[in-house]
N, C-alpha and C positions, 0 to 999 in steps of 0.2 A: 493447267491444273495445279501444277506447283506453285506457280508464281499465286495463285487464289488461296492457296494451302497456307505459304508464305504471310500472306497477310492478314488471315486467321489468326495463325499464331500470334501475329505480331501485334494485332488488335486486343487478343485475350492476355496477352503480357503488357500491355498498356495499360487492360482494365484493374487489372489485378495490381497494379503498380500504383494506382489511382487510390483504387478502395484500400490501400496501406495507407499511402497519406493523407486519404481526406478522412482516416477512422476517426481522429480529434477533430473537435471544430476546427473550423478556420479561423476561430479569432482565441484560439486558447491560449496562445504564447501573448498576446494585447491583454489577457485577462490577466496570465499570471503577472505583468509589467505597470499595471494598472495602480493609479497611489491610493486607491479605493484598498489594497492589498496591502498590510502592514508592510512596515518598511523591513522592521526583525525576518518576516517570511521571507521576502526578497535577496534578503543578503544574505539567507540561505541556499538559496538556488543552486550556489556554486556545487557547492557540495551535494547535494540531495537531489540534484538532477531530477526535476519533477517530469519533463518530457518523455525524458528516457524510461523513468520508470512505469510513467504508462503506456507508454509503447512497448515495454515490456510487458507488462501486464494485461496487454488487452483491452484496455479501455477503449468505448465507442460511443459515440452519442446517443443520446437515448435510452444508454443502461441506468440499473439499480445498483449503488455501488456502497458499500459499508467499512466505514471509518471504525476498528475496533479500538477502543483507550482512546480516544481520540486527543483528551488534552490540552494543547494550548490551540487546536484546531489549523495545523499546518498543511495535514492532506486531507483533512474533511475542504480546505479553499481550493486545493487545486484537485481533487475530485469532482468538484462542483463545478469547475472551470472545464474539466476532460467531458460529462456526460452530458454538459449542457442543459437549455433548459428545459428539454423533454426527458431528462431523465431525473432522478433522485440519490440525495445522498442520506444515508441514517448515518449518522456521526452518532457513537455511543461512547457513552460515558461510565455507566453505570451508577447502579446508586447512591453509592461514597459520593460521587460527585455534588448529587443534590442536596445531601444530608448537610455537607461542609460547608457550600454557599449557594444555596435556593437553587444555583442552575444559571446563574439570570444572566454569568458571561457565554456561558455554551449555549442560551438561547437567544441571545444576541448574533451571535456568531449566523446560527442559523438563521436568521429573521433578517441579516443582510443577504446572503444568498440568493435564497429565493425558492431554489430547490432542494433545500435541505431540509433535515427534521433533526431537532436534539432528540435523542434517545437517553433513557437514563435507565432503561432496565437489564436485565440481563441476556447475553448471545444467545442462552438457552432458551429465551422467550420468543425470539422472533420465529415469527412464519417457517415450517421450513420448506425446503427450495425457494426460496423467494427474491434471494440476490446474486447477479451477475460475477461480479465480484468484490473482492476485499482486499483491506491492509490490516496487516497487524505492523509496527512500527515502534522499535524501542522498546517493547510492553515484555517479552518472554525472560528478558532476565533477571525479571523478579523471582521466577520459581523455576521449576527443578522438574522431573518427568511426572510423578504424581501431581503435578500442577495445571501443569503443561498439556499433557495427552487431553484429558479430558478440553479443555478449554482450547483445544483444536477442534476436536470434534462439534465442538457447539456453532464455532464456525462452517465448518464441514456440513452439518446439519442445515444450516440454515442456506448454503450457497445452493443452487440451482444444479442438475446435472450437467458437468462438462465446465461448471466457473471455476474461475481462478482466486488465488488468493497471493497475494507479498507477502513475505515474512523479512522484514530486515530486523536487525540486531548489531550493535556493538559487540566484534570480535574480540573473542580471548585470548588468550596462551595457555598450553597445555602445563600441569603441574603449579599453576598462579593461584591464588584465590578470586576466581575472577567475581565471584561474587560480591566481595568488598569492592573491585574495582567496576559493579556495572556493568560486566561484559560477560558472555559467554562461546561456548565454542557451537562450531558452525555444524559440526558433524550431530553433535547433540540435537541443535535444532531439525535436520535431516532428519535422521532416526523417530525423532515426536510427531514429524509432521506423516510420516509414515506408516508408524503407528497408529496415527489417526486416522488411515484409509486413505491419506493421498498419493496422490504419484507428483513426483517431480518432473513438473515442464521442462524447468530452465534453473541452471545457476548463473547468476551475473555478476558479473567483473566491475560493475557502472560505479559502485558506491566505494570503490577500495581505492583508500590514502595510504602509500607508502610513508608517509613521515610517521604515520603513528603505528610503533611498533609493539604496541598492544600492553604496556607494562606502566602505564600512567591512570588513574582513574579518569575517566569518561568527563569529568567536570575540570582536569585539571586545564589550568591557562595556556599552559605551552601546546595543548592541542586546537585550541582555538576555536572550538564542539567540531573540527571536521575530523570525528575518528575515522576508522578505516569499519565497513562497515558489510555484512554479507547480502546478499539477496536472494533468497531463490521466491520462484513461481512455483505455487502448485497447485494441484489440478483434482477435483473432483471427478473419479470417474464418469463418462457421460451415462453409464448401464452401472 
């Protein structure tokens, strides 16, 4: 009876070991390596660790996952690459975007894909509960808690009960004007995302560069764009 017990266990620590690493496709790491995939994205990777941060994140095939600011469409590619092609990515832009140039590189972007949709309206508009999860990336140290809180929320709004969301940013120094330099502090971020109603899953370690000791602006050369960078996960209540 033990020895049966025995390989119960050992069976459902298998499975479970399975369903971790088969959450990403199988062919995601071929996807992101692919020259179909800007060469700029790629020689990214170092730093921005796309694997890790959806294996942080919870990413799985088949979800609905939302690119917020998206940009020059860095993780709206390997979003699309993590959910595969049963699921969907909304890459948003907002409406600046369109206003400025028709849209016609952000919907380019999408119309390679496959599973994507340009968005160009705002977080406030979408569905809510309707997405798995999200990233926000680089985008919060434009503004400040009056900015910030609410346009958590709108994410928050629209994630499903129990999704996740990224929050990375370019780290500050306390006492700096981190605002001329692009960066902000991490605790600040904490505090918004909370105030927003979320909870904190996870802080991560994945994105932080010891050479950049946070007192350079974010574009200078000597950083070489891998600043030292925060992560956390947070979590929609599921109730």
């Amino acid at each position: 009876m033990i020895s049966t017990l025995r390989k119960t266990c050992l069976a459902a620590c298998l499975l479970g070991l399975t369903a971790n690493v088969m959450a990403l496709p199988a062919d995601f790491m071929q996807k992101l390596s692919a020259e179909s995939r800007p060469l700029e994205d790629r020689n990214r990777d170092g730093a921005r660790r796309p694997y890790q941060v959806m294996e942080a994140l919870g990413v799985k095939e088949g979800m609905t996952a939302l690119d917020v600011g998206a940009g020059g469409g860095w993780f709206t590619r390997v979003l699309s690459a993590a959910v595969g092609p049963k699921g969907k990515v909304i890459s948003q832009f907002g409406p600046r975007a369109l206003q400025q140039n028709n849209g016609q590189a952000q919907k380019d972007i999408a119309a390679s894909l496959g599973n994507t949709e340009a968005y160009f309206g705002a977080i406030a508009e979408l569905p809510a509960n309707s997405v798995d999860v999200a990233v926000t990336a680089l985008n919060m140290h434009h503004g400040n808690a009056e900015r910030n809180v609410p346009y958590l929320k709108e994410i928050f709004n629209a994630l499903k009960p129990g999704g996740q969301v990224a929050v990375i940013d370019h780290q500050g120094r306390m006492g700096q004007d981190n605002a001329k330099m692009h960066r902000m502090m991490d605790t600040d971020a904490k505090k918004w995302l909370q105030d927003a109603g979320f909870e904190i899953a996870r802080e991560s370690n994945i994105l932080r560069q010891n050479a950049d000791d946070h007192t350079l602006p974010i574009d200078d050369a000597r950083l070489g764009r891998a600043t030292d960078q925060f992560l956390f996960i947070a979590r929609k209540p599921a109730k």
